[in-house]
N, C-alpha and C positions, 0 to 999 in steps of 0.2 A: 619877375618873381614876386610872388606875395609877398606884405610885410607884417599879416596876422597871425601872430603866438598868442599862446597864453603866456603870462606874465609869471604865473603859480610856481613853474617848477622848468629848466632847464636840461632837461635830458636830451629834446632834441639834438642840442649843442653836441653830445656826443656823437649824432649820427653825421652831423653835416661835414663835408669834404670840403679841401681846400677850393673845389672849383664852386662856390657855392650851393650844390644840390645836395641832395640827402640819400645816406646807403640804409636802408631800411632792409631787416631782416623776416622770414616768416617762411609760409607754406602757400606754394603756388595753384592752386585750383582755377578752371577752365582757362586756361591759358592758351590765347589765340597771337604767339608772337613769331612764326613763320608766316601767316597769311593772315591778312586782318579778316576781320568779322566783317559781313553784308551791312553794305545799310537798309533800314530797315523805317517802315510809317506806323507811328503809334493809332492809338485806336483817337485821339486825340488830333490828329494830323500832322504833328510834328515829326518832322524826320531826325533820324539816327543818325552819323554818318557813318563812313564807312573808317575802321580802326583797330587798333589792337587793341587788345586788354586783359587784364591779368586780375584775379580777386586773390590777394595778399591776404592768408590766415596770421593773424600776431599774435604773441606772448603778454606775457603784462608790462615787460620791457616796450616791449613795439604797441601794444594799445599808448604809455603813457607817452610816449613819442608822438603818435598820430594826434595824439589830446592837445598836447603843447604843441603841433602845427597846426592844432582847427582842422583836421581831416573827419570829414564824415564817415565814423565807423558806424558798419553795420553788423548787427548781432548776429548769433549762432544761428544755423539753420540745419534744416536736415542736410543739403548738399555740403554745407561747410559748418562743421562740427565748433567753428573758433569763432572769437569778432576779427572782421576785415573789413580793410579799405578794398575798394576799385579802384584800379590802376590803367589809363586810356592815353592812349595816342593815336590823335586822328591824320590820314592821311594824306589831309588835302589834296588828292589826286595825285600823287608822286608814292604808290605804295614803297620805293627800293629806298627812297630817301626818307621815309618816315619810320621804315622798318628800324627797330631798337635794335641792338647790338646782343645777341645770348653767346653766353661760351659756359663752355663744362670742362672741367678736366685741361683750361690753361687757354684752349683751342674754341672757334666759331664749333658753331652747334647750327645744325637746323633738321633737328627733329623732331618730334610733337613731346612735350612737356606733359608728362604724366600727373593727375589728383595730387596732392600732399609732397610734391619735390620739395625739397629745401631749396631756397632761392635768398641770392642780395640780391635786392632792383634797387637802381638808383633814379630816385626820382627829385621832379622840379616841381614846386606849389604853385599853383595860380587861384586869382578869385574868383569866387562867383557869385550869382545874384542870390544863391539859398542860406546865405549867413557863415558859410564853412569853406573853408579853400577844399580844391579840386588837387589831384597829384597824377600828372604826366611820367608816364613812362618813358625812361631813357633808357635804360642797360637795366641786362640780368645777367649775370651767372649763376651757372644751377650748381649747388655744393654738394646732394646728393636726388639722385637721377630716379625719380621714379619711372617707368616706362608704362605706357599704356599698355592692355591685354594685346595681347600678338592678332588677335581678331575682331579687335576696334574699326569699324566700317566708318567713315566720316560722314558718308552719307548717311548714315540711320541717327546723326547724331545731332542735324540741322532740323529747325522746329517744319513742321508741316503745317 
């Protein structure tokens, strides 16, 4: 686990659990945490792997959180109206054993995570070589359920 905070202000402390990771609060958009995402080759050459992941909309409670763990938040955009972190876990080949834990309503869930769910993910920090730690997905619970349109094709929804 990373040992990079800011020093300025302590709020993390509130989110972190006794097991040392962090319960971070927000709004779940494209959320791939029944079946991971393809990997995929940048135009660049480097490859993707193959993973789940989750973009965490935050509050200004949860931006100063992500601040004091060094998480690289990214700004409002048209698809996500908030600042959010990305939230990845890679599979290293084992998708059942990498696959994160989601429950809704007390109980396992594995159904598709609808734009702007309410979600606690618990995540673990690690470093990286871009100056800002990285945050792995461990567990969600979803607190309130958006459902996607009853006529959401998954196939029209993968890039071409």
């Amino acid at each position: 686990m990373s040992n990079k905070t800011n020093s300025n202000t302590k709020t993390y402390e509130v989110l972190k659990n006794s097991e040392g990771f962090y319960d971070v609060y927000g709004l779940a958009y494209f959320a791939r945490v029944q079946t991971p995402a393809d990997e995929f080759k940048l135009d660049n050459g480097d490859t993707i792997p193959e993973r789940y992941i989750m973009q965490l909309a935050l509050d200004k409670r949860g931006v100063e959180a992500a601040e004091d763990l060094c998480l690289n938040i990214k700004e409002p955009k048209d698809e996500i109206p908030y600042p959010h972190i990305s939230l990845v876990r890679r599979t290293k080949g084992d998708k059942e054993k990498a696959k994160p834990s989601v429950k809704y309503e007390g109980a396992e869930y594995s159904g598709l995570v609808g734009n702007g769910s309410k979600a606690k993910v618990r995540i673990g920090t690690y470093d990286t070589k871009y100056g800002f730690n990285g945050a792995t997905l461990l567990d969600v619970e979803i607190l309130n359920l958006v459902e996607p349109p009853k006529d959401f094709d998954k196939k029209d929804s993968k890039k071409k």
